[in-house]
PLY file of the C-alpha trace (Angstrom):
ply
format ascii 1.0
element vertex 144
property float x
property float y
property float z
element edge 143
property int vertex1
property int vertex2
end_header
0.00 0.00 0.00
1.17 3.17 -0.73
0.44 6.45 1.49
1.64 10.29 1.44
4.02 10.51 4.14
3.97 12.94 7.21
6.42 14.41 9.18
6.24 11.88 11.73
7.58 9.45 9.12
10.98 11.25 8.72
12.91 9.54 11.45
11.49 6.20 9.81
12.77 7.71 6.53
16.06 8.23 7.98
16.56 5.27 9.13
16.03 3.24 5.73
17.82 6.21 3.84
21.57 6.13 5.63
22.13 2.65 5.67
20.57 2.11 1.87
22.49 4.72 0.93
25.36 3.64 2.17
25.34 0.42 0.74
23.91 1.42 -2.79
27.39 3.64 -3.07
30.09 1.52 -1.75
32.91 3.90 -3.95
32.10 6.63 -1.90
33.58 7.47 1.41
30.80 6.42 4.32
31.24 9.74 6.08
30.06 11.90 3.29
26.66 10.09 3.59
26.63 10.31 7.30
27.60 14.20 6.92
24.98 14.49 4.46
22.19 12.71 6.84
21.44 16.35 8.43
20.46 18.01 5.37
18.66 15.63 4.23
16.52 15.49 7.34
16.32 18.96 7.94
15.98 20.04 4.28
15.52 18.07 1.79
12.79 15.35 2.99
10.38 18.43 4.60
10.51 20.59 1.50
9.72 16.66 -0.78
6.40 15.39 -1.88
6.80 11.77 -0.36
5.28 8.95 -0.51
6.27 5.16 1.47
5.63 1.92 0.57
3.86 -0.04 3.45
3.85 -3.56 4.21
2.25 -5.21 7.15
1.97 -1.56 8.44
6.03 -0.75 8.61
7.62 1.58 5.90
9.66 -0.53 3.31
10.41 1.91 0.93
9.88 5.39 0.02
9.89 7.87 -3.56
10.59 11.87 -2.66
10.01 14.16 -5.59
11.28 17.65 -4.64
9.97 20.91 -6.97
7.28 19.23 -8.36
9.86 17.36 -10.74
13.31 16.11 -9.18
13.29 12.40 -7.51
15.64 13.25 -5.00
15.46 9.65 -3.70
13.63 5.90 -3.64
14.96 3.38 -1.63
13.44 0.01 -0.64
14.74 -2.02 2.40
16.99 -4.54 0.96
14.78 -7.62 2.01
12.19 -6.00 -0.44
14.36 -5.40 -3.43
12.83 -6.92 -6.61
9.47 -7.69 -5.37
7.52 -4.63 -6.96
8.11 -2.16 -4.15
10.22 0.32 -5.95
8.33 -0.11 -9.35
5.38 0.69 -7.94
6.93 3.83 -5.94
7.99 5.25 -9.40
4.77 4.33 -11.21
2.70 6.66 -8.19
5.01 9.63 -9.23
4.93 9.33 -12.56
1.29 8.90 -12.51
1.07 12.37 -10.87
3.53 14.24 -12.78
3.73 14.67 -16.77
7.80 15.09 -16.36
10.24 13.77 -13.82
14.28 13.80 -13.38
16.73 12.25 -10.85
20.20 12.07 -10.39
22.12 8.96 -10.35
25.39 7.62 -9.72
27.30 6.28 -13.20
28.83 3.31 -11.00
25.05 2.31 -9.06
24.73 -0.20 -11.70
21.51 -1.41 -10.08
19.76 2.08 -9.87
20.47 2.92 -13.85
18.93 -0.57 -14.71
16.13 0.04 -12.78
15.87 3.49 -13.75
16.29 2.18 -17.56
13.25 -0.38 -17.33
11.21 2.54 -16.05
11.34 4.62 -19.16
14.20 7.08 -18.09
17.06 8.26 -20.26
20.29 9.80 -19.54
20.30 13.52 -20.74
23.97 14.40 -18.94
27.16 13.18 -17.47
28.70 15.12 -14.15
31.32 14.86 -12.38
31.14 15.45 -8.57
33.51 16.98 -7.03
32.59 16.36 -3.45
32.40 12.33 -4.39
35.06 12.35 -7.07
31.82 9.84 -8.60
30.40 10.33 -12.07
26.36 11.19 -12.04
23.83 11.02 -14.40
20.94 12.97 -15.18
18.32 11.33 -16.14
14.86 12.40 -17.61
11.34 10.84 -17.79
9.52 11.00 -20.60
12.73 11.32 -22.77
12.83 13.99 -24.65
12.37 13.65 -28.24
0 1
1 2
2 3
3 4
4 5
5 6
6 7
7 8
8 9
9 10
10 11
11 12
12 13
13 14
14 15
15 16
16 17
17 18
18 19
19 20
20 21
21 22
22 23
23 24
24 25
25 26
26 27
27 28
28 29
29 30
30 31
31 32
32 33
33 34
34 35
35 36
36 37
37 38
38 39
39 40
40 41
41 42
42 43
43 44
44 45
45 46
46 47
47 48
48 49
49 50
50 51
51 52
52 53
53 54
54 55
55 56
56 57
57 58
58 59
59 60
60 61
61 62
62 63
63 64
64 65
65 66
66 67
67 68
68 69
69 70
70 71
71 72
72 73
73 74
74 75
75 76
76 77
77 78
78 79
79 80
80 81
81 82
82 83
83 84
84 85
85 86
86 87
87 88
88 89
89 90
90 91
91 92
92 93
93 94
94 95
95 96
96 97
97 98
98 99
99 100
100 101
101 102
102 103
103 104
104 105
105 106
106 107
107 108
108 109
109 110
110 111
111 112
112 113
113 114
114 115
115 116
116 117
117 118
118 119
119 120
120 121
121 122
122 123
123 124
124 125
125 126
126 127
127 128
128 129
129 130
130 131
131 132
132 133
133 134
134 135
135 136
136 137
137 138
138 139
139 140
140 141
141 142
142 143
C-alpha cells in the first residue's frame, strides 16, 4: 500500500535512507553520507512530496520528488528489493507528474537498470567533485 508521508515518518525515513544509501554507493567514502544525513533530514525530505511503501503496516520503501519534478530519492529495504516495491513507488510519481528527473550515480549499476526499465534516459554526465563519482541525469519521458 502506498500512502503520502507525514512528518512523523521522517525519522522512519532516515533510518532506511543512511544505511541504503550507504550500501547502494560503496565507492564513496561512508562519512560523506553520514555528513549528508542532516540536510537531508532537515531540508531536503520536509521541502519533498513523499510517498512510502507499506507492508504489514512498517515503511519498506519510500519515492521523494522535490519541486514538483526532481526524484531526489527511492529506496526500498533490501529484504524487499525486486518484489515490486520500488516499481510501484515510481509508477505513483509518474502517474502524478507529466515530467520527472533524478540524479544517479554512473557506478550504481543497479539504480540505472532500474531506472532504464522505467522509461528514463540519460540527458547528462557530471562529475562530482565532493564524491570524485560520475552522475547522471536522467529524464522521464525522454525527450524527443
Amino acid at each position: 500500500m502506498i500512502c503520502p508521508c507525514r512528518p512523523a515518518d521522517i525519522p522512519r525515513l532516515m533510518a532506511l535512507w543512511l544505511p541504503s544509501t550507504i550500501a547502494a554507493h560503496p565507492f564513496v567514502v561512508e562519512s560523506y553520507w553520514r555528513e549528508s544525513a542532516l540536510l537531508v533530514r532537515d531540508s531536503y525530505l520536509p521541502r519533498a512530496q513523499s510517498w512510502a511503501y507499506c507492508h504489514a503496516g512498517e515503511i519498506v520503501g519510500f519515492i521523494s520528488v522535490l519541486d514538483d519534478r526532481f526524484i531526489g530519492a527511492l529506496f526500498v529495504e533490501q529484504a524487499f528489493h525486486g518484489h515490486g516495491v520500488g516499481q510501484a513507488l515510481m509508477t505513483h510519481v509518474q502517474q502524478r507528474y507529466p515530467r520527472l528527473s533524478l540524479e544517479v550515480y554512473e557506478q550504481n549499476l543497479r539504480a540505472c537498470a532500474f531506472y532504464r526499465k522505467q522509461g528514463f534516459q540519460v540527458s547528462q554526465r557530471l562529475y562530482n567533485e565532493e564524491t570524485q563519482a560520475y552522475t547522471l541525469i536522467m529524464n522521464w519521458p525522454p525527450a524527443v
